[in-house]
N, C-alpha and C positions, 0 to 999 in steps of 0.2 A: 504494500500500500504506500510506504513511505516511498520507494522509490518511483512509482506511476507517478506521486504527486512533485517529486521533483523534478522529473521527467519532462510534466505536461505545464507545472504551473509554475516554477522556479523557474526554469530553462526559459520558457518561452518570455517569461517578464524581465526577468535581467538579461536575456540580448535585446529585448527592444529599449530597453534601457542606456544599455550599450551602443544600440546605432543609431537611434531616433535624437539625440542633438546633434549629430552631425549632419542627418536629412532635414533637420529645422533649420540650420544656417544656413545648406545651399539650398535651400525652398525647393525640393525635391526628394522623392525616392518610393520606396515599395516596398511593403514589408507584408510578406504572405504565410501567416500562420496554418501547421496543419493540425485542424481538427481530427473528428471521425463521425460517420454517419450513425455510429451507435449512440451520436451526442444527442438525435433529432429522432429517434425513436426509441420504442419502447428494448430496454438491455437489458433481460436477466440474465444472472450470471458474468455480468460486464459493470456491475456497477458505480466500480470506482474509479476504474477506464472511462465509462462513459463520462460520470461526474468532470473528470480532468479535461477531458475533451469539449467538453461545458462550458468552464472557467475558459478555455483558448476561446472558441466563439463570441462569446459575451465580452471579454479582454479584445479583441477585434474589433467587434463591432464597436465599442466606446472609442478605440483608438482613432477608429474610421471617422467618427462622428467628431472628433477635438483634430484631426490634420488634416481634412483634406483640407480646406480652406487655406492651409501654409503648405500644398502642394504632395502631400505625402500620401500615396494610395493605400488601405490597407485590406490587406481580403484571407479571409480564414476558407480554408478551403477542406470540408469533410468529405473524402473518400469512403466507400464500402471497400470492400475487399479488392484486391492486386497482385498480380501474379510476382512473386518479388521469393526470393530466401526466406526473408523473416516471416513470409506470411505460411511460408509453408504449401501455397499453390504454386503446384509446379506445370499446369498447363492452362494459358489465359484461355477465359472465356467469355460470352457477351457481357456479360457481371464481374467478370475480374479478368480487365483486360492487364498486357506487360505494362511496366513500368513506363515504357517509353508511348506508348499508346496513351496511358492515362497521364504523363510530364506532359505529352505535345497538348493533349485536349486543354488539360489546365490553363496550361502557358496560355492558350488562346482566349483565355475569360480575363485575364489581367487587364484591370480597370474596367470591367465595361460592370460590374458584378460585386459586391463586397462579401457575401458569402455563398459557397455554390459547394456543390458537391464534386465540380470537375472533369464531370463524366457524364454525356447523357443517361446513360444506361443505369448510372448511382443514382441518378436523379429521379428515376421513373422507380426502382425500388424502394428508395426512401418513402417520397410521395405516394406507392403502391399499400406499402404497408402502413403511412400513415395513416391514408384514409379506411384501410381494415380497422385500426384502432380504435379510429373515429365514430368507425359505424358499429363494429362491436369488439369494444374494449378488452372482455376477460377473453374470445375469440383469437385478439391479435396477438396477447400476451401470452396466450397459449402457444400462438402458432412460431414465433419467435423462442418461447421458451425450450420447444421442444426441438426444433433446429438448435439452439444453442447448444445443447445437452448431448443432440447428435454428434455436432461437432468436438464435443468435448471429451465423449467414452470413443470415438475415434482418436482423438491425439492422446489419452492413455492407453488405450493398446497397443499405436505404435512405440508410443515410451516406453513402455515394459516390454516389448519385443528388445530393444536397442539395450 
């Protein structure tokens, strides 16, 4: 727990910390925090994950709202899943496309957007399962809990395999 929170809420506020009076003197710059989509839906099992990834949105959006008017863009950006090492997907799909598929998409929302998911394809599962939520609640937190849970007696089995 203590390290997620250093991670997501330490990290992120002391480099903007660090770079944001240099982008206030030359009245420019861009500073692009990354969230996660488990911050904007419903996350059992992710709890304190998602919390942290809360704090960077929210931390974003306030920064957004005090610089742009002195030239400083700033955009939090929550991905779903990514074909990446760390994530543990090792073949991209419409929902976790590679790294470089979901960099380039990103890359193309800068400025236009202050918070965005990055990804059409993140976007329409976020917004999918929100609105499950919306329409039935214990329905959606079922249906998230239960994919969590899969995903999770899957990455202990292969742990205890290794």
């Amino acid at each position: 727990m203590s390290n997620l929170i250093k991670a997501n809420v330490a990290s992120v506020t002391r480099m903007t910390g660090l770079a944001l009076p240099g982008m206030v003197k030359r009245g420019k710059g861009v500073i692009i925090n990354i969230g996660s989509a488990s911050s904007i839906i419903p996350s059992p099992l992710l709890t304190v994950y998602a919390a942290s990834k809360a704090y960077v949105d929210k931390f974003t959006e306030g920064l957004d709202m005090e610089y742009r008017k002195k030239g400083i863009i700033c955009q939090c950006v929550m991905p779903g899943f990514v074909c990446t090492t760390m994530s543990g997907i090792r073949r991209s799909t419409f929902f976790a496309p590679t790294a470089e598929a979901f960099v380039k998409s990103a890359i193309s929302l800068v400025g236009t957007v202050s918070r965005t998911t990055g990804y059409l394809p993140h976007a329409i599962f976020t917004n999918t399962i929100s609105f499950i939520y919306d329409v039935s609640g214990s329905f959606g937190v079922w249906l998230v809990t239960r994919s969590m849970e899969n995903t999770r007696n899957r990455s202990l089995k292969k742990y205890k395999k290794q």
